[in-house]
C-alpha positions in Angstrom: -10.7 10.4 37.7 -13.8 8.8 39.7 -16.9 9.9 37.8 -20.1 8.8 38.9 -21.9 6.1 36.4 -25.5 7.1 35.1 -27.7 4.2 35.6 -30.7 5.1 33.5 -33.2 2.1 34.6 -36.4 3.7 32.7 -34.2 3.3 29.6 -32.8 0.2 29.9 -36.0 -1.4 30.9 -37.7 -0.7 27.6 -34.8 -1.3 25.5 -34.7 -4.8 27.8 -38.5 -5.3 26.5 -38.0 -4.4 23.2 -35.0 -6.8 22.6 -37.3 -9.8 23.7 -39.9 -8.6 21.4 -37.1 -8.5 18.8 -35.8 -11.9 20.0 -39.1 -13.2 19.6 -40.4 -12.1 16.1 -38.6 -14.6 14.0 -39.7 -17.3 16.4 -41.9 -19.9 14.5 -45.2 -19.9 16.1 -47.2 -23.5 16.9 -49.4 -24.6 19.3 -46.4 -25.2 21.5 -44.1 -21.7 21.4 -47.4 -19.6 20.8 -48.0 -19.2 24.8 -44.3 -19.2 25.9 -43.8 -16.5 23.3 -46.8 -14.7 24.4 -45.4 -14.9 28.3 -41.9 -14.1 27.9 -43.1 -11.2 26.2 -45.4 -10.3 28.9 -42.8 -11.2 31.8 -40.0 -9.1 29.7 -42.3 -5.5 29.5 -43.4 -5.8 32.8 -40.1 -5.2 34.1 -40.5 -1.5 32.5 -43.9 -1.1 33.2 -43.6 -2.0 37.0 -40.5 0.2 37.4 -41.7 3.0 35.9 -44.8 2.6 38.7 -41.7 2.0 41.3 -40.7 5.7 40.6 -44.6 7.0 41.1 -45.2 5.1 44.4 -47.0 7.0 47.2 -44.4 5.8 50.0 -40.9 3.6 50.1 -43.2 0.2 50.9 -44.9 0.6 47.9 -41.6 1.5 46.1 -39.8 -1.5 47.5 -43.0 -3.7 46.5 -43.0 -2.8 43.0 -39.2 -3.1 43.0 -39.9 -6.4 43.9 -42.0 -7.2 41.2 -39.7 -5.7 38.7 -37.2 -8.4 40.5 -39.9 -11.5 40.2 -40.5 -10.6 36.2 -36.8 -10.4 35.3 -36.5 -13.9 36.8 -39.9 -15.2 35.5 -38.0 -13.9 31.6 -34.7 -15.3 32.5 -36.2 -18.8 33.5 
């Protein structure tokens, strides 16, 4: 049987930015980790935010453009 996989990408977006936020509560915070926290957190629910613009783009440049970005933020969190 060949049944087509359902790739939810809203979903697993936020759920990707909520499990960094969850990583990064029990994270001690110091003058060091307080702004790397703060970015991976930023980096990690941009992904969501800039995909869930991706599906309300006005034309398939802008779609691929903010699918791009999505692209740059998971690596910015990854690295």
């Amino acid at each position: 049987m060949n049944e087509k996989k359902h790739f939810d990408l809203e979903e697993r977006t936020a759920v990707f930015g909520e499990n960094v936020i969850e990583f990064c509560k029990p994270l001690k915070e110091s003058a060091i980790t307080r702004p790397l926290i703060s970015q991976i957190i930023r980096s990690a629910t941009s992904v969501g935010a800039n995909y869930q613009e991706a599906n309300g783009a006005s034309s398939r440049k802008d779609f691929r453009n903010k699918i791009h970005i999505c692209k740059k933020e998971a690596q910015e969190t990854g690295h």
